[in-house]
CHARMM-style PDB file with segment names, atoms N, HN, CA, C and O in Angstrom:
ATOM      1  N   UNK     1      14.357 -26.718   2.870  1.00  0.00      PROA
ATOM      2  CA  UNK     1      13.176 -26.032   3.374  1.00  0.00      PROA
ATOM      3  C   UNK     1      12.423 -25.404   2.191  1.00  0.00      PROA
ATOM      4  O   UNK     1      13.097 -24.833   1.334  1.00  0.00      PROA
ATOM      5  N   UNK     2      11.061 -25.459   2.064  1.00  0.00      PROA
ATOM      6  HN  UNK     2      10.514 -25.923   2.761  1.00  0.00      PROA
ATOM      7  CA  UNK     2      10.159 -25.041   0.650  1.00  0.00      PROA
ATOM      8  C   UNK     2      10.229 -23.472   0.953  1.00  0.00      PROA
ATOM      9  O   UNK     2      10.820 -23.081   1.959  1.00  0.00      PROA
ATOM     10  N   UNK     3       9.518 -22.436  -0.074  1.00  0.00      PROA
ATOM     11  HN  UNK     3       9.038 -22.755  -0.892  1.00  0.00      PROA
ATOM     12  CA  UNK     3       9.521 -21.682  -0.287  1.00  0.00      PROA
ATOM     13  C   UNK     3       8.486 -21.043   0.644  1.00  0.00      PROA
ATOM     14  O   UNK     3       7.453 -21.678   0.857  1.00  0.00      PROA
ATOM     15  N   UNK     4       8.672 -19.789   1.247  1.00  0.00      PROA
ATOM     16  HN  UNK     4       9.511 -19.273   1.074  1.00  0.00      PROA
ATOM     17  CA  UNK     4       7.454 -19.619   1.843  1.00  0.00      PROA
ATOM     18  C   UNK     4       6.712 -18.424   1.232  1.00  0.00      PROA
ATOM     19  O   UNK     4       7.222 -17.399   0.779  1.00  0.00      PROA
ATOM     20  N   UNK     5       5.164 -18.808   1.319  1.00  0.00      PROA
ATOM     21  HN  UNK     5       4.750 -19.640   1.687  1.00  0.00      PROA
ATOM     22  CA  UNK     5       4.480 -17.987   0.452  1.00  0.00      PROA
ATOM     23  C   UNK     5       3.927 -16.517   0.582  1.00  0.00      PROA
ATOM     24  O   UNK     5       3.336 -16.189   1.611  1.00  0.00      PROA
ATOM     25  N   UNK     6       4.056 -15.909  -0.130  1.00  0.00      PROA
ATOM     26  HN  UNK     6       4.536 -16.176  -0.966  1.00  0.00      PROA
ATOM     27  CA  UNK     6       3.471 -14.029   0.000  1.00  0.00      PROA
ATOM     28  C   UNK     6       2.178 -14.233   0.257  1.00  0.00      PROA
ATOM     29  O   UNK     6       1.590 -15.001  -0.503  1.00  0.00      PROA
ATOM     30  N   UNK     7       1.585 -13.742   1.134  1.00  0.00      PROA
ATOM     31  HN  UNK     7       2.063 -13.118   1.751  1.00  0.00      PROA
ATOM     32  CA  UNK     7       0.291 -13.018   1.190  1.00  0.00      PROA
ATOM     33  C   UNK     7      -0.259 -12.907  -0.329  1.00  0.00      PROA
ATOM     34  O   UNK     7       0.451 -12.323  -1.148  1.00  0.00      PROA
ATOM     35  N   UNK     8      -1.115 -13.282  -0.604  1.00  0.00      PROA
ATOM     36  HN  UNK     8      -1.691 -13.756   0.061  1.00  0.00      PROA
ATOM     37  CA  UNK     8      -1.359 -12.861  -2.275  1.00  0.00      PROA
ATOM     38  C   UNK     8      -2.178 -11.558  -2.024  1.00  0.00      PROA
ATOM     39  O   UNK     8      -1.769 -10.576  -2.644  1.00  0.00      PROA
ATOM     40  N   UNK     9      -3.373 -11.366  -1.141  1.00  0.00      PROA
ATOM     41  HN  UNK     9      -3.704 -12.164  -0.637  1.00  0.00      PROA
ATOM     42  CA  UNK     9      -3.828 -10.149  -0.872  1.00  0.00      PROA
ATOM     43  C   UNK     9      -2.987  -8.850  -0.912  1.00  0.00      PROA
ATOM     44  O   UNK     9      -3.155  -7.851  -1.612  1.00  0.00      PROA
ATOM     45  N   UNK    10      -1.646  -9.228   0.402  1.00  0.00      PROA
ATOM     46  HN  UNK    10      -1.510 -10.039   0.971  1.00  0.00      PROA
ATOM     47  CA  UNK    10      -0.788  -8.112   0.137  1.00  0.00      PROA
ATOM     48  C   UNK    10      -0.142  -7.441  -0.761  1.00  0.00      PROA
ATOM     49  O   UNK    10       0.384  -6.332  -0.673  1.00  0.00      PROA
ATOM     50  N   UNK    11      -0.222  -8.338  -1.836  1.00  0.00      PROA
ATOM     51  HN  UNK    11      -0.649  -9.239  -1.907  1.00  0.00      PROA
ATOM     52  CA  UNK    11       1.563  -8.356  -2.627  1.00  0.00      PROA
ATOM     53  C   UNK    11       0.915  -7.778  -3.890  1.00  0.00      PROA
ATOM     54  O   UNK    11       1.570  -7.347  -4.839  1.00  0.00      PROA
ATOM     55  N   UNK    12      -1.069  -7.816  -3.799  1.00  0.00      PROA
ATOM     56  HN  UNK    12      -1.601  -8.166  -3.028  1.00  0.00      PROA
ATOM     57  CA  UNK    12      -1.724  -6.381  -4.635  1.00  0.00      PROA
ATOM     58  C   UNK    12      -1.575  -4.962  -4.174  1.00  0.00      PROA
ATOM     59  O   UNK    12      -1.483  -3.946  -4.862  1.00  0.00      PROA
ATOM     60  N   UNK    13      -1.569  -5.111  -2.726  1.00  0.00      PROA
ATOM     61  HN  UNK    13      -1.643  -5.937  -2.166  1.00  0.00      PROA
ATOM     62  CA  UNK    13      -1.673  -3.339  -2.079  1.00  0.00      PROA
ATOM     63  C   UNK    13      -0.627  -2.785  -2.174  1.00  0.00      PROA
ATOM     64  O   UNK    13      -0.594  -1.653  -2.658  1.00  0.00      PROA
ATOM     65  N   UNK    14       0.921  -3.634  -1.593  1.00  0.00      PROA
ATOM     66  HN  UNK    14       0.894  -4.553  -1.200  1.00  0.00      PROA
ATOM     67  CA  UNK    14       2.050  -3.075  -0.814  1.00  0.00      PROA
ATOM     68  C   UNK    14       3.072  -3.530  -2.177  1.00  0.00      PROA
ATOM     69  O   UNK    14       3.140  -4.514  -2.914  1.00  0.00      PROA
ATOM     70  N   UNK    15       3.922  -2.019  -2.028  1.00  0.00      PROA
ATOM     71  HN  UNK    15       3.867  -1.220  -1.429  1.00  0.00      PROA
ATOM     72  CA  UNK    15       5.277  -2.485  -2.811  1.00  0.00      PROA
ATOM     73  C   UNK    15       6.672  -2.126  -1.751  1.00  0.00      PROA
ATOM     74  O   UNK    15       6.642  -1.400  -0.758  1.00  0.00      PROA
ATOM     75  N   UNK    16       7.651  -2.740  -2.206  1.00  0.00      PROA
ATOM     76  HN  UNK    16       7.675  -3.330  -3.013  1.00  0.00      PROA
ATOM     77  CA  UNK    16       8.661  -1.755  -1.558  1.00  0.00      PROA
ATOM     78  C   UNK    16       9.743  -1.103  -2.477  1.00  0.00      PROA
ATOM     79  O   UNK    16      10.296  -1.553  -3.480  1.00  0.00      PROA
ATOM     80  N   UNK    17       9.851  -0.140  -1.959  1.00  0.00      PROA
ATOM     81  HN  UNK    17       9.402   0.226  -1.144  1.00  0.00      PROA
ATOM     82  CA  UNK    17      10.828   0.837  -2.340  1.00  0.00      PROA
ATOM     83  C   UNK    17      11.946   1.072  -2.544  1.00  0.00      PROA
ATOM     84  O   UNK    17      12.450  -0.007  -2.235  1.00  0.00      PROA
ATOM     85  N   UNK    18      13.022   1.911  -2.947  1.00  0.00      PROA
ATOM     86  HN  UNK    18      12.612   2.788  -3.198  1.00  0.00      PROA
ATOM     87  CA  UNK    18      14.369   1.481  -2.945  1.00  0.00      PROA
ATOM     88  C   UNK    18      14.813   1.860  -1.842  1.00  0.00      PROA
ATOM     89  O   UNK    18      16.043   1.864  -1.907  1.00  0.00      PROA
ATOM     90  N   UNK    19      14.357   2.268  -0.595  1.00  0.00      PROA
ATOM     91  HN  UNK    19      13.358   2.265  -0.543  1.00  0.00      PROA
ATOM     92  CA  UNK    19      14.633   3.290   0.807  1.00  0.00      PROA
ATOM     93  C   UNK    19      14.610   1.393   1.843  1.00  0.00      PROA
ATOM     94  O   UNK    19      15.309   1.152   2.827  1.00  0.00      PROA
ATOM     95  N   UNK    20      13.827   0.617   1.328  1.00  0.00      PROA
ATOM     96  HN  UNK    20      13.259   0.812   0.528  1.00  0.00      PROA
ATOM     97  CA  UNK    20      12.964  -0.146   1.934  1.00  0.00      PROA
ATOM     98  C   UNK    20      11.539   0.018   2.630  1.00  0.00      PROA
ATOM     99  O   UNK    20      11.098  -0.871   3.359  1.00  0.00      PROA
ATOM    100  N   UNK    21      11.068   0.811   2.457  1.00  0.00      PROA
ATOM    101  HN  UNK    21      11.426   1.533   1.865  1.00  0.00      PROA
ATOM    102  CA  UNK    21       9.690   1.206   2.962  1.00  0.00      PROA
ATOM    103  C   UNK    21       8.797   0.592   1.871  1.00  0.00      PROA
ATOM    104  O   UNK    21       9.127   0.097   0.793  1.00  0.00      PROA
ATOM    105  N   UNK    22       7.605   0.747   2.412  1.00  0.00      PROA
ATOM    106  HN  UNK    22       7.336   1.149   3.287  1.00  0.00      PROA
ATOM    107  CA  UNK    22       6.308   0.124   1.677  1.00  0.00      PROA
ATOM    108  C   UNK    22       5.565   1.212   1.283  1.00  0.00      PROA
ATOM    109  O   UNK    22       5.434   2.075   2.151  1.00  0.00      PROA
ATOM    110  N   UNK    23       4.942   1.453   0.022  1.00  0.00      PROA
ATOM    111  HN  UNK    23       5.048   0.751  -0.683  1.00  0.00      PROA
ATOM    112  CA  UNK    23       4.119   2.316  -0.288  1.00  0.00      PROA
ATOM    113  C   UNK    23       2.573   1.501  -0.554  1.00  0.00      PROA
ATOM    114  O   UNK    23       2.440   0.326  -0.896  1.00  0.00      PROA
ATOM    115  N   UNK    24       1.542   2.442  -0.302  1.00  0.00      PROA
ATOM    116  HN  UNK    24       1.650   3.397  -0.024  1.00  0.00      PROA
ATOM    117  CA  UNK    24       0.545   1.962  -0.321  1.00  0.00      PROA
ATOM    118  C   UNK    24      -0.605   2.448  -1.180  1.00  0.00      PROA
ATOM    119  O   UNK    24      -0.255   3.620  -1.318  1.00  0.00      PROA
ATOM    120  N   UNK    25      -1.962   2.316  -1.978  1.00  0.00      PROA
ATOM    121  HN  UNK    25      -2.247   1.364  -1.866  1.00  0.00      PROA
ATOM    122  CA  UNK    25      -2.460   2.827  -2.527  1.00  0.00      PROA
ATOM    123  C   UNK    25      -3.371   3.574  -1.542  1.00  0.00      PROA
ATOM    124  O   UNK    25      -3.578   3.025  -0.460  1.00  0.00      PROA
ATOM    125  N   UNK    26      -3.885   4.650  -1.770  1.00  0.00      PROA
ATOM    126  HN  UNK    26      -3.717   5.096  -2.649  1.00  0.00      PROA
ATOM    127  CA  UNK    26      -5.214   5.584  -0.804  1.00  0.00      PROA
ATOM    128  C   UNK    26      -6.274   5.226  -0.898  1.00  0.00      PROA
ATOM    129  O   UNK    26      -6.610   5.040  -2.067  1.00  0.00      PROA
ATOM    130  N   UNK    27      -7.282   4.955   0.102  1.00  0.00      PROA
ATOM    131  HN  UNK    27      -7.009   5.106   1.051  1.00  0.00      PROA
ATOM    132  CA  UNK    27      -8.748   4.937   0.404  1.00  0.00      PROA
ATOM    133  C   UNK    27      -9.344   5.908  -0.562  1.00  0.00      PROA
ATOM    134  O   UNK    27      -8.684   6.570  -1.363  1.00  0.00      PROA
ATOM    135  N   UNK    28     -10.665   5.943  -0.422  1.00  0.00      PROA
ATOM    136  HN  UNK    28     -11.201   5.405   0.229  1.00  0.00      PROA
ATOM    137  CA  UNK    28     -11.642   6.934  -0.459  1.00  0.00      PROA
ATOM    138  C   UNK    28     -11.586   7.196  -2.465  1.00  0.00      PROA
ATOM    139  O   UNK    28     -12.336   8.104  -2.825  1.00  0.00      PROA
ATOM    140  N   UNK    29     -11.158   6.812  -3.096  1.00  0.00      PROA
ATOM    141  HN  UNK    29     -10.548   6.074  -2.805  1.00  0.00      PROA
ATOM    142  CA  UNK    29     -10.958   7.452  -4.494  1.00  0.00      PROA
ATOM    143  C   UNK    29     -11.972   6.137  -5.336  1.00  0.00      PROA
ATOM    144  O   UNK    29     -11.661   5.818  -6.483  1.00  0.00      PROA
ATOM    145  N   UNK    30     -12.731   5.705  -4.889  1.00  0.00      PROA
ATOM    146  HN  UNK    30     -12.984   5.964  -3.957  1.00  0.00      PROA
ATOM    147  CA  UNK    30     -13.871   4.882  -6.073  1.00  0.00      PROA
ATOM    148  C   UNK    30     -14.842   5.198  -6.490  1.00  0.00      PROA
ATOM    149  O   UNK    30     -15.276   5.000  -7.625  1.00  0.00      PROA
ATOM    150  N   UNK    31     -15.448   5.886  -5.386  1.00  0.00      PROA
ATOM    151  HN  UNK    31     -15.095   6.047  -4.465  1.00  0.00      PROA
ATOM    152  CA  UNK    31     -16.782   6.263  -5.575  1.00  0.00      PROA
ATOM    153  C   UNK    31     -17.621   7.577  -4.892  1.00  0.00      PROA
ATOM    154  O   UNK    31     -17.427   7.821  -3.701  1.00  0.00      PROA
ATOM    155  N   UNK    32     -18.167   8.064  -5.352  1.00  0.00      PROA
ATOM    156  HN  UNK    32     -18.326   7.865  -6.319  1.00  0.00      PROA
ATOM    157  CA  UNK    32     -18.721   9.208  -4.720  1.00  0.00      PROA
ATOM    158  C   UNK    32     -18.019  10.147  -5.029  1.00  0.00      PROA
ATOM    159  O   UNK    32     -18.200  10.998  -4.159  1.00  0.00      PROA
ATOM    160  N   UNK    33     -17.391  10.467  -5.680  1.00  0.00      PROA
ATOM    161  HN  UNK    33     -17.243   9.775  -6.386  1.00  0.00      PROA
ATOM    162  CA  UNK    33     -16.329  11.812  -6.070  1.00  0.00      PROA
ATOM    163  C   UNK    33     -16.874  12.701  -6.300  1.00  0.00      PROA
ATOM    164  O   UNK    33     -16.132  13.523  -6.837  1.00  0.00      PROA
ATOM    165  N   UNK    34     -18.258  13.174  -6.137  1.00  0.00      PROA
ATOM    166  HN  UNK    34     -18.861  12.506  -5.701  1.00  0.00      PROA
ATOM    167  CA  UNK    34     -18.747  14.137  -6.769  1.00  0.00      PROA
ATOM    168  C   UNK    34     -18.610  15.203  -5.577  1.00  0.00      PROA
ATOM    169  O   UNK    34     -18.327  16.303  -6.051  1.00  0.00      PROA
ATOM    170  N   UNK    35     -18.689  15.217  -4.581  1.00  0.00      PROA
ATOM    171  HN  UNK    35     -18.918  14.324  -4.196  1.00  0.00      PROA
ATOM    172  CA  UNK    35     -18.464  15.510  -3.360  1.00  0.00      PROA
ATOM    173  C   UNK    35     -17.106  16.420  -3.315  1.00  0.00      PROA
ATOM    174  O   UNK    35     -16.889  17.601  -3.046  1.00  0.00      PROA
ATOM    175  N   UNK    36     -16.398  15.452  -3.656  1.00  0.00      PROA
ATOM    176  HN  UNK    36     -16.574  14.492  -3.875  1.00  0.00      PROA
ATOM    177  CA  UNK    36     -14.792  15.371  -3.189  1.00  0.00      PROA
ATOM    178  C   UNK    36     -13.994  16.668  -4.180  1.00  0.00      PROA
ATOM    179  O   UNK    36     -14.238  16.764  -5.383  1.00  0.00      PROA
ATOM    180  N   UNK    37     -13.304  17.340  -3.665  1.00  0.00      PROA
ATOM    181  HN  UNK    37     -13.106  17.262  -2.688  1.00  0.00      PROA
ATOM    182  CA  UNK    37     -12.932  18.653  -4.419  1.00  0.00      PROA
ATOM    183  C   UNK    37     -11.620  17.953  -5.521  1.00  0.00      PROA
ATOM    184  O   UNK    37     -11.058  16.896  -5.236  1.00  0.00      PROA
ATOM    185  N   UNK    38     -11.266  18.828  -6.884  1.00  0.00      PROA
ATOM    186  HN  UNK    38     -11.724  19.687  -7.115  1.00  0.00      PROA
ATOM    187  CA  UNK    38     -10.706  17.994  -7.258  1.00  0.00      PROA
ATOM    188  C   UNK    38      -8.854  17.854  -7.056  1.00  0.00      PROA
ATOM    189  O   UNK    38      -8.086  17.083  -7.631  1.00  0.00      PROA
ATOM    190  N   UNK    39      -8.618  18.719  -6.217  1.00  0.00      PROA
ATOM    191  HN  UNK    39      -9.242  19.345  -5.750  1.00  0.00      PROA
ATOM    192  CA  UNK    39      -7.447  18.609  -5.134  1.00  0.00      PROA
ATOM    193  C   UNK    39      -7.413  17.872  -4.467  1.00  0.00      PROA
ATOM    194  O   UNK    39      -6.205  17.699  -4.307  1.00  0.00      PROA
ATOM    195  N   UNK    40      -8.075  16.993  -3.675  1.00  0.00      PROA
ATOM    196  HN  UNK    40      -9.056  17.133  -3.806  1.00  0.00      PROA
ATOM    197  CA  UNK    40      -8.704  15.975  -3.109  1.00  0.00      PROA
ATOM    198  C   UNK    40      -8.373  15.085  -3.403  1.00  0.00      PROA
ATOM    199  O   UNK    40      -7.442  14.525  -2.824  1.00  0.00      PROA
ATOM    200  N   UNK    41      -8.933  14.629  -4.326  1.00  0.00      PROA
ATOM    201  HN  UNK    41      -9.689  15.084  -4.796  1.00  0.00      PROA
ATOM    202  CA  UNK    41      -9.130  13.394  -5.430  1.00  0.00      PROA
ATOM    203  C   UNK    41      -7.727  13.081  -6.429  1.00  0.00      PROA
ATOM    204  O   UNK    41      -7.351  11.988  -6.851  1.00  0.00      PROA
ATOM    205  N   UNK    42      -7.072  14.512  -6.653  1.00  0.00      PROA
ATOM    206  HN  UNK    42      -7.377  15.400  -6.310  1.00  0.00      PROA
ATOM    207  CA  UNK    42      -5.605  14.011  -7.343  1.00  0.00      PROA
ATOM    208  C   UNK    42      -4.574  14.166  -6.273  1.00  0.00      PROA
ATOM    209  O   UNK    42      -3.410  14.180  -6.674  1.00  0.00      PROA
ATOM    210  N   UNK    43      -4.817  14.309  -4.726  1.00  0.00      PROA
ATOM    211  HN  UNK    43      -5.763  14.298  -4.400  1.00  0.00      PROA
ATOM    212  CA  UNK    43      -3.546  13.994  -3.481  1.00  0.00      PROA
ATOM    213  C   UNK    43      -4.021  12.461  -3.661  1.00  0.00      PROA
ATOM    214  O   UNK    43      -3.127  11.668  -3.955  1.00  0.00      PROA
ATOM    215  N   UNK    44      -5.382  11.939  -3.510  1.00  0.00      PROA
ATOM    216  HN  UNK    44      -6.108  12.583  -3.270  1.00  0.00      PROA
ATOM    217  CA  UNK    44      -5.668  11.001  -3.296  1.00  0.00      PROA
ATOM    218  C   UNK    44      -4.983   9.788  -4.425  1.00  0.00      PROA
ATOM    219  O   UNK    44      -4.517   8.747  -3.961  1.00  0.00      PROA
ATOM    220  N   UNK    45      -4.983  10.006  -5.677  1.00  0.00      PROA
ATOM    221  HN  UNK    45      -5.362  10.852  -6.054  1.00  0.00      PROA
ATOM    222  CA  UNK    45      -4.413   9.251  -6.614  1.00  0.00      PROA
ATOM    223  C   UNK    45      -2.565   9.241  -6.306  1.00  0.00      PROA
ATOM    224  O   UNK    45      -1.887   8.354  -6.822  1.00  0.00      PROA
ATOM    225  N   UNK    46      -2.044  10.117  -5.593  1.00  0.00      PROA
ATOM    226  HN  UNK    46      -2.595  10.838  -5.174  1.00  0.00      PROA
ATOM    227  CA  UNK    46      -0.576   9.598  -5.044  1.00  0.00      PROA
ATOM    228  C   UNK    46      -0.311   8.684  -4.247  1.00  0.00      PROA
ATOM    229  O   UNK    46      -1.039   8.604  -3.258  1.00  0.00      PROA
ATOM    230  N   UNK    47       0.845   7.662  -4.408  1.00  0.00      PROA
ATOM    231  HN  UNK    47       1.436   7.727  -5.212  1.00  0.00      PROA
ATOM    232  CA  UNK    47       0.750   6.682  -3.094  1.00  0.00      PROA
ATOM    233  C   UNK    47       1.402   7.310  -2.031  1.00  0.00      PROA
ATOM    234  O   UNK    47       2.033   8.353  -2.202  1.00  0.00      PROA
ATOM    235  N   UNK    48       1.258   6.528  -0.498  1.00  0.00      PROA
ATOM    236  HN  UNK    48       0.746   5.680  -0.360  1.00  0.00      PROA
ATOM    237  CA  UNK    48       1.373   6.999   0.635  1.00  0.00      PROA
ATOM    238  C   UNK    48       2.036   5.760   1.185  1.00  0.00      PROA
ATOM    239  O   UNK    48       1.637   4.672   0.772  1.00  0.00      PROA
ATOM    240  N   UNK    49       2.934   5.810   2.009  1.00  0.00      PROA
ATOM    241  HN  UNK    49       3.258   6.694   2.345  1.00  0.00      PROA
ATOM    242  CA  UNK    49       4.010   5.280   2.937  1.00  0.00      PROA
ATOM    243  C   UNK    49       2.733   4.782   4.088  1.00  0.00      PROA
ATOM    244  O   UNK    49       1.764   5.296   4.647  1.00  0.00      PROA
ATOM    245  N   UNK    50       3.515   3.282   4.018  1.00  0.00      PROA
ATOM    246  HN  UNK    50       4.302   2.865   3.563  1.00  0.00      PROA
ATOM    247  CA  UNK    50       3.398   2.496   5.298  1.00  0.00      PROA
ATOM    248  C   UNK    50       3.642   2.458   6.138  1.00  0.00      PROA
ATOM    249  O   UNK    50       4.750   1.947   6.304  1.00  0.00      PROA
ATOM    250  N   UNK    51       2.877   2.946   7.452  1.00  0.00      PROA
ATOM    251  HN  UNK    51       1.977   3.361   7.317  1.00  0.00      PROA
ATOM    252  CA  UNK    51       3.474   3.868   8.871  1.00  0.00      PROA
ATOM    253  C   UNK    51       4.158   3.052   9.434  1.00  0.00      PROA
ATOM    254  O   UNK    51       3.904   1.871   9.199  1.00  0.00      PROA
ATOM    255  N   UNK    52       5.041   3.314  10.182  1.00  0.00      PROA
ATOM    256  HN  UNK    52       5.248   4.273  10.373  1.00  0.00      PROA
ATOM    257  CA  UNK    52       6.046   2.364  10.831  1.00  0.00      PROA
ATOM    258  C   UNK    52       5.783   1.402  11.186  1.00  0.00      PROA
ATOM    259  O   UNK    52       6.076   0.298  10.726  1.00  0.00      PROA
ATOM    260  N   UNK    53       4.887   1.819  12.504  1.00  0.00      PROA
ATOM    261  HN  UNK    53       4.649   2.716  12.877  1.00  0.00      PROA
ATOM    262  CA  UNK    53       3.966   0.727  12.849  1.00  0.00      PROA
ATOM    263  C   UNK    53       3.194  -0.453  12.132  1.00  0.00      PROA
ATOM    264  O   UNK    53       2.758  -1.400  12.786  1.00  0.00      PROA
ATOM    265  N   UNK    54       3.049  -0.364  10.829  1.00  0.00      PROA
ATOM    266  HN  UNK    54       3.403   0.405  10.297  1.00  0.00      PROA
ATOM    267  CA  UNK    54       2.681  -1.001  10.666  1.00  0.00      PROA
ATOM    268  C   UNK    54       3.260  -1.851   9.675  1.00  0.00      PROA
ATOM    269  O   UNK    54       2.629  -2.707   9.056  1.00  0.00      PROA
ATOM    270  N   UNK    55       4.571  -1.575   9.524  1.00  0.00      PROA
ATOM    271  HN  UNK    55       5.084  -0.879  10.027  1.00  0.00      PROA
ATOM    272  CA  UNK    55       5.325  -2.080   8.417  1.00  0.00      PROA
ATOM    273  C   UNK    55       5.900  -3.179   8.246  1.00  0.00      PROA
ATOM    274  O   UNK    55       6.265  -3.703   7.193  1.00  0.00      PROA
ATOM    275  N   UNK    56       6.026  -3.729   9.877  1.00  0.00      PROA
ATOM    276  HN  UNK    56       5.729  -3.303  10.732  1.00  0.00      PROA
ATOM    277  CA  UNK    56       6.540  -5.126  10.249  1.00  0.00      PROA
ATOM    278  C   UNK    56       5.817  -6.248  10.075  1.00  0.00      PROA
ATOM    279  O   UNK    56       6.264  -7.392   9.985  1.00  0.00      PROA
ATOM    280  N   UNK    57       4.313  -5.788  10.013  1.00  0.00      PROA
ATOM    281  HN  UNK    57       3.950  -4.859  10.086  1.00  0.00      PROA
ATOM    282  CA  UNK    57       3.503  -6.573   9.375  1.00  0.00      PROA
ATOM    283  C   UNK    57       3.319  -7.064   8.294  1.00  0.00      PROA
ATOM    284  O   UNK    57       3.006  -8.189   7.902  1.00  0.00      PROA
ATOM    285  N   UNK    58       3.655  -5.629   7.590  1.00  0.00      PROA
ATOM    286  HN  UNK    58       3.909  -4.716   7.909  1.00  0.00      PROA
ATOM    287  CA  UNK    58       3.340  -6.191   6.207  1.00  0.00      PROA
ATOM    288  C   UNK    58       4.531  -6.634   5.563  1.00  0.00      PROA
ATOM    289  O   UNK    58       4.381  -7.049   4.414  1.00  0.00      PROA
ATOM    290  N   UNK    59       5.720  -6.642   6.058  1.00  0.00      PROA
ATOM    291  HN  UNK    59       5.842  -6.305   6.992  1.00  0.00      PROA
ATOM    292  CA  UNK    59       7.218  -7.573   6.020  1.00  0.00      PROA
ATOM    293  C   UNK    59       6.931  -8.695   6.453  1.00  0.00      PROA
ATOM    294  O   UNK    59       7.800  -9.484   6.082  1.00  0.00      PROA
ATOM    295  N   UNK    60       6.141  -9.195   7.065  1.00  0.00      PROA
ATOM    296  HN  UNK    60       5.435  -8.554   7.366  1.00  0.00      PROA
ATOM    297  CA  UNK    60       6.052 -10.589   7.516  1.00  0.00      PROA
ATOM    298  C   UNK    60       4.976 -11.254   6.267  1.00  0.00      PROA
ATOM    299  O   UNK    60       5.096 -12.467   6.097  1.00  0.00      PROA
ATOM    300  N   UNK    61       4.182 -10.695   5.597  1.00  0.00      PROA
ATOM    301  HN  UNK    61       4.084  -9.709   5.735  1.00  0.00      PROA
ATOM    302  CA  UNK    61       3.254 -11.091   4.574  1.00  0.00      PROA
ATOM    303  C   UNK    61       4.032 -10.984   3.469  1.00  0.00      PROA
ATOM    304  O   UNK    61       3.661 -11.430   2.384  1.00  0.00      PROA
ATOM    305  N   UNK    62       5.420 -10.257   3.686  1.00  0.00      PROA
ATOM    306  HN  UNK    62       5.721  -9.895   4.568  1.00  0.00      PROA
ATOM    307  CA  UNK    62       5.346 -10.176   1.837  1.00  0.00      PROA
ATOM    308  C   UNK    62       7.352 -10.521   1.904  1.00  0.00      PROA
ATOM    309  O   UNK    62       8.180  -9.669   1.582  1.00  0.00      PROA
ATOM    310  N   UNK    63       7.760 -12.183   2.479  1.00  0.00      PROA
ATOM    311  HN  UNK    63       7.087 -12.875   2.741  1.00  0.00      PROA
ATOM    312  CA  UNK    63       8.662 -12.249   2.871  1.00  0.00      PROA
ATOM    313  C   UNK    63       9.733 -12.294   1.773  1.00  0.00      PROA
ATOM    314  O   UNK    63      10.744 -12.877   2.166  1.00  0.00      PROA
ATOM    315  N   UNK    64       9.819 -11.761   0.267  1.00  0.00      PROA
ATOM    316  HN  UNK    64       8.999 -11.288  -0.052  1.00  0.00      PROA
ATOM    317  CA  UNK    64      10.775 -11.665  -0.965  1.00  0.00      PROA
ATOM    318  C   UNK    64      10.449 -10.022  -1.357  1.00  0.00      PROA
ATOM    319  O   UNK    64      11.073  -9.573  -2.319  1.00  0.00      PROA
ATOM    320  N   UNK    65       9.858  -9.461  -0.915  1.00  0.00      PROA
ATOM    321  HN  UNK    65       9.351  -9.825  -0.133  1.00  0.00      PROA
ATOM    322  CA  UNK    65       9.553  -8.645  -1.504  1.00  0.00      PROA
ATOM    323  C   UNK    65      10.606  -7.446  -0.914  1.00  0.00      PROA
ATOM    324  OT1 UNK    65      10.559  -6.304  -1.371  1.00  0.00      PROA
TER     325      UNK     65
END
């Protein structure tokens, strides 16, 4: 049976962890920052966990990972 292939989209956003969970990069931090307080903007530069819900998904896109 051949290899089956990763999502290439995904396998830029999502990593996994040593827990097995997926971490993800945050929205909102490209543009417009002038706005944005700068507490804001450095929570925003931490990654954030892949909600449960939605994690089975992105296990099905990223099937070595």
């Amino acid at each position: 049976m051949p290899k089956m292939k990763s999502n290439s989209g995904a396998a830029k956003r999502f990593k996994r962890n040593g827990s097995g969970n997926f971490k993800r990069g945050q929205s909102f931090r490209s543009h417009i920052l002038t706005k944005k307080s700068a507490k804001r903007k450095r929570h925003l530069g931490a990654p954030a966990k892949v909600h449960a819900s939605d994690a089975a998904a992105v296990s099905r896109m990223l099937p070595y990972a």
